[in-house]
BALOBA-1460 file (C-alpha; in Angstrom, 3 decimals):
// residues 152
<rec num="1" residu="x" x="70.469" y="81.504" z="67.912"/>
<rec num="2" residu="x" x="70.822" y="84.873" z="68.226"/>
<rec num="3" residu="x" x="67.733" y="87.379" z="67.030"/>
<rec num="4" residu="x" x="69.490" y="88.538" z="63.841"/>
<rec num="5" residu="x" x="69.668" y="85.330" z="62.575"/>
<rec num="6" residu="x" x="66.098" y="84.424" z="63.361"/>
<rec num="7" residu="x" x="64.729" y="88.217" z="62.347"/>
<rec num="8" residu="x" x="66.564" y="87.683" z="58.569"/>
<rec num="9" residu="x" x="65.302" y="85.076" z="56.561"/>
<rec num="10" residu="x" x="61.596" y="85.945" z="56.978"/>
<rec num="11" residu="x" x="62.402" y="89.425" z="55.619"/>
<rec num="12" residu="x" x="64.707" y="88.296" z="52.733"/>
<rec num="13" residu="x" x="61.399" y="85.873" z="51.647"/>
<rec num="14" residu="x" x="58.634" y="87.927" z="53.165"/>
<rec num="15" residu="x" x="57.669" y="88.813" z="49.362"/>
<rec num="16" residu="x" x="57.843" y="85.704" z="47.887"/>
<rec num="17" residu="x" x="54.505" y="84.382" z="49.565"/>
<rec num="18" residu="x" x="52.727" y="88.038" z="49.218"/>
<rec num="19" residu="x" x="51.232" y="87.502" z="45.783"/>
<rec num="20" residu="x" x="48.879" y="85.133" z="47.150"/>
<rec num="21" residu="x" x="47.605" y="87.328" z="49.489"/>
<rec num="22" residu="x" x="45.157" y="90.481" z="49.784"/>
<rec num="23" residu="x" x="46.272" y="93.869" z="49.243"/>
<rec num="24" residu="x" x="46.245" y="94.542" z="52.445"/>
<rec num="25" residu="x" x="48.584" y="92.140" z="53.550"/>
<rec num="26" residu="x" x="51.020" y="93.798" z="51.309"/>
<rec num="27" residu="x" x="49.990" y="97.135" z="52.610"/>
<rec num="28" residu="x" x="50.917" y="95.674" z="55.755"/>
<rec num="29" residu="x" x="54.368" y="93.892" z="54.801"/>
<rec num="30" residu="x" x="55.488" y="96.907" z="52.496"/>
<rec num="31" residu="x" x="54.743" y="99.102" z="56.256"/>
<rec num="32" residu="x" x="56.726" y="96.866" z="58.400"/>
<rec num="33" residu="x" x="59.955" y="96.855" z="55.796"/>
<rec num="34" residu="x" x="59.530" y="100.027" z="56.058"/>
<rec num="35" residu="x" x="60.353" y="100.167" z="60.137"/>
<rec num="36" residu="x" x="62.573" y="97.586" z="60.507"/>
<rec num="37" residu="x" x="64.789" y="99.788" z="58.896"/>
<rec num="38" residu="x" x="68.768" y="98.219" z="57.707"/>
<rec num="39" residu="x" x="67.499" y="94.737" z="58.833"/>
<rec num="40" residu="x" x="64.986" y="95.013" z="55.717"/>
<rec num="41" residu="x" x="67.548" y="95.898" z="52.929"/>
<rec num="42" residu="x" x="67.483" y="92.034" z="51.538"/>
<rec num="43" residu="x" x="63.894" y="92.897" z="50.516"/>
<rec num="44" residu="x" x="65.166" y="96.187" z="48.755"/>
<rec num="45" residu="x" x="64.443" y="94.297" z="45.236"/>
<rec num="46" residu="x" x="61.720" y="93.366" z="46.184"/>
<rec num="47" residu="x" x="60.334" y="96.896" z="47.444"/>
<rec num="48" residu="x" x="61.765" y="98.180" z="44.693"/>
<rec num="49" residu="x" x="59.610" y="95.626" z="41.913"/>
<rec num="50" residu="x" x="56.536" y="96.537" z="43.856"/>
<rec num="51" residu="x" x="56.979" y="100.009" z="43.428"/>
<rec num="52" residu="x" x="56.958" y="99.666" z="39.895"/>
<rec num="53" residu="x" x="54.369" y="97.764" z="39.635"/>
<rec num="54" residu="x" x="51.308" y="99.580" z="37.634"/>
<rec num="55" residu="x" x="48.615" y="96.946" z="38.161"/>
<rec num="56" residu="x" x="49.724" y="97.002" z="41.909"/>
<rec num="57" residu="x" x="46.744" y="98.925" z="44.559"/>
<rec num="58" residu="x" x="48.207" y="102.631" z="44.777"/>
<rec num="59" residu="x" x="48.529" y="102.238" z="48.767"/>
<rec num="60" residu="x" x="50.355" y="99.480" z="48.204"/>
<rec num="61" residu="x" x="52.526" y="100.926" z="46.095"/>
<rec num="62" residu="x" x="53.055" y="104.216" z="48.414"/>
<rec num="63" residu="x" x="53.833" y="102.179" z="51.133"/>
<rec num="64" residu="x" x="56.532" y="100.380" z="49.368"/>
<rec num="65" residu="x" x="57.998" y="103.967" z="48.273"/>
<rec num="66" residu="x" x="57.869" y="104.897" z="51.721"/>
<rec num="67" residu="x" x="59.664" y="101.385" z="52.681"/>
<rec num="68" residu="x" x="62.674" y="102.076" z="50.443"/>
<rec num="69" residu="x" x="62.935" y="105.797" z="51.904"/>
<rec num="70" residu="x" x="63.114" y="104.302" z="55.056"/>
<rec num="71" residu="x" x="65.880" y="101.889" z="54.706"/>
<rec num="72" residu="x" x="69.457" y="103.132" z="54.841"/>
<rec num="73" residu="x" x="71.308" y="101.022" z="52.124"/>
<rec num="74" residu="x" x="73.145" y="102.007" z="48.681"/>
<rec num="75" residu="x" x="70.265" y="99.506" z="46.891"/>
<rec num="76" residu="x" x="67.680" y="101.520" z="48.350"/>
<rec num="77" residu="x" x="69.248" y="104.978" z="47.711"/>
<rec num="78" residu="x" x="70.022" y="103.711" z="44.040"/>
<rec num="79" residu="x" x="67.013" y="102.801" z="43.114"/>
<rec num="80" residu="x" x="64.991" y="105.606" z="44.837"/>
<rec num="81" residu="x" x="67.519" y="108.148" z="42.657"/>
<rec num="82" residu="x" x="67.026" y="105.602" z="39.178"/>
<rec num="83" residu="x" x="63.340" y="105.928" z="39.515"/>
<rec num="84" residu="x" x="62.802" y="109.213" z="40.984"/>
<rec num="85" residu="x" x="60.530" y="110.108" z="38.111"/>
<rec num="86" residu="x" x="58.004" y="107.422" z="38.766"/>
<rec num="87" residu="x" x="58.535" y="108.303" z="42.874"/>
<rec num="88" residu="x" x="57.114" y="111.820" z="41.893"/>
<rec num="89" residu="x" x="54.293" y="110.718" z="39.923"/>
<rec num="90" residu="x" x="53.301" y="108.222" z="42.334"/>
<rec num="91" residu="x" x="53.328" y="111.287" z="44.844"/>
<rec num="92" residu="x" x="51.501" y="113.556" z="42.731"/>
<rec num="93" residu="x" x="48.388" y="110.701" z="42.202"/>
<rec num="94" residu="x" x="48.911" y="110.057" z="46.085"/>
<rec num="95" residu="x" x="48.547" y="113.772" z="47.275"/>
<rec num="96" residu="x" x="44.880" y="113.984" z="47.382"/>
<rec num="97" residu="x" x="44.560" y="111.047" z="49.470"/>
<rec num="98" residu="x" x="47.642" y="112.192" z="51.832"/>
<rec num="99" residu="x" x="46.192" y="115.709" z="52.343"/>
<rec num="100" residu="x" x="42.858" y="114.696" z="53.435"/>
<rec num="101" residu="x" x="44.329" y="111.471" z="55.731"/>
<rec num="102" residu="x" x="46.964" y="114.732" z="57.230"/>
<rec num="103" residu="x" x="43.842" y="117.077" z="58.141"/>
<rec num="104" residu="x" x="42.980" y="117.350" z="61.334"/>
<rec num="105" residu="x" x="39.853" y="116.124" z="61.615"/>
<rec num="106" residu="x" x="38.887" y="117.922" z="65.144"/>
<rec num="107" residu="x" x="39.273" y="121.029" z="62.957"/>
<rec num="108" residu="x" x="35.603" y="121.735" z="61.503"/>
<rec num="109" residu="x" x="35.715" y="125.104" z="59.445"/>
<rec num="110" residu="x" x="32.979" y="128.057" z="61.457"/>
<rec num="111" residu="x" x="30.822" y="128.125" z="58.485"/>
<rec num="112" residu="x" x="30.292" y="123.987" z="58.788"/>
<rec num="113" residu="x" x="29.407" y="124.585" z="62.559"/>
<rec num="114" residu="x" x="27.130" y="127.405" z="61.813"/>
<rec num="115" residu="x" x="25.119" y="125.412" z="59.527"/>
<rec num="116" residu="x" x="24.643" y="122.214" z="62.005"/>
<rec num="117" residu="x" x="23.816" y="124.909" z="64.895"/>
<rec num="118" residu="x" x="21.322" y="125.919" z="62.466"/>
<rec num="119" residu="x" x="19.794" y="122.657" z="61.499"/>
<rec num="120" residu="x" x="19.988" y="121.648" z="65.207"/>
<rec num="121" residu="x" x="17.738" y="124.701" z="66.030"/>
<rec num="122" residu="x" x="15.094" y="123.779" z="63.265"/>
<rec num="123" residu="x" x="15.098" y="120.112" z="63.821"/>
<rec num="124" residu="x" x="16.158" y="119.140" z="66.791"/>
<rec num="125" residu="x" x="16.368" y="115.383" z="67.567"/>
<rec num="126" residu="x" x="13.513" y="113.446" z="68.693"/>
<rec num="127" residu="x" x="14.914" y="112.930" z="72.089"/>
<rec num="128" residu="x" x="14.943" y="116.999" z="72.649"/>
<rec num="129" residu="x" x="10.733" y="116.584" z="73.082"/>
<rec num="130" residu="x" x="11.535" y="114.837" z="76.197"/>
<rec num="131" residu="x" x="11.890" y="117.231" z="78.832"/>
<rec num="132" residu="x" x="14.250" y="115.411" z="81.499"/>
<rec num="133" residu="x" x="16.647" y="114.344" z="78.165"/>
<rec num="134" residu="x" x="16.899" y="117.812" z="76.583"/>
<rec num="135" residu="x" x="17.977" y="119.255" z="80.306"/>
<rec num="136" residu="x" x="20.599" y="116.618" z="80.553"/>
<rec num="137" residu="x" x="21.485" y="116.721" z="76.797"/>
<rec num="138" residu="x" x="22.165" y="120.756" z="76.640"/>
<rec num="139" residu="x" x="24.772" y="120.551" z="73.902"/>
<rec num="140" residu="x" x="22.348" y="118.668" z="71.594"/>
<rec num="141" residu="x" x="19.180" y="119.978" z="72.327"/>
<rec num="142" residu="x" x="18.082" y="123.893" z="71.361"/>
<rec num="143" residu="x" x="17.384" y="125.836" z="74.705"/>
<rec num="144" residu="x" x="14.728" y="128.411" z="74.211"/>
<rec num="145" residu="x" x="15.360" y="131.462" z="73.961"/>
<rec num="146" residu="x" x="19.073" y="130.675" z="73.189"/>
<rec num="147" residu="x" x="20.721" y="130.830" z="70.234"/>
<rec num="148" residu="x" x="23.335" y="127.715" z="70.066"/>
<rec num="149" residu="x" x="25.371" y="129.414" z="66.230"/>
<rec num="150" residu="x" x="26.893" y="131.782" z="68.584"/>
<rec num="151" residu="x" x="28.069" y="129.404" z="71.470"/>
<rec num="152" residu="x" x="29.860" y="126.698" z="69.335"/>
């Protein structure tokens, strides 16, 4: 048996056994569509009915969107272009989320910084009293005499 054979008939049916399971398992299935690419286009209708779904979890949802965008077939493209209204509402309740799972996270604004520096300096952990700690825990602990807002 060759691996097309094998790889097809668990992703024409992989949505008939999902309603019994969690959301996340969904999440998960609606993902992996998603990268399998042309293989997945049997499950198009299926993408496709849990897209519309309204009582379906919004990630799920998303991730189906995303599945259908993902998978170069004339089913796909038709019904991404027949629905494209619900597609952009979907979006637009999705963009919140999106933006703040995009930001990079490493990124902490100044004025957030300045303000921990701060509280740092005023109440600096319990492990700071120690002497040998605070020497080898510099970054955490307040020197004296040394403001720590200016050298984050």
């Amino acid at each position: 048996m060759t691996q097309q054979r094998l790889a097809s008939p668990p992703v024409c049916q992989i949505f008939l056994v999902l309603p019994t399971f969690g959301w996340n398992v969904r999440l998960g299935a609606s993902r992996a569509l998603g990268k399998i690419g042309v293989k997945a286009k049997d499950a198009v209708p299926d993408l496709t009915a849990v897209f519309l779904d309204n009582q379906e979890v919004t990630w799920v949802r998303y991730e189906a969107l995303q599945a259908l965008k993902n998978i170069p077939s004339d089913e796909a493209t038709s019904a991404l272009i027949r629905y494209e209204s619900t597609a952009k509402a979907l979006l637009r309740k999705m963009a919140p989320k999106l933006k703040l799972m995009n930001e990079n996270c490493s990124e902490v604004p100044p004025k957030a910084l300045r303000a921990l520096a701060d509280r740092r300096n005023k109440q600096p952990p319990a492990m700071c009293q120690i002497k040998f700690l605070s020497t080898i825990f510099k970054w955490k602990c307040p020197q004296p005499g040394k403001s720590k807002s200016n050298d984050i």
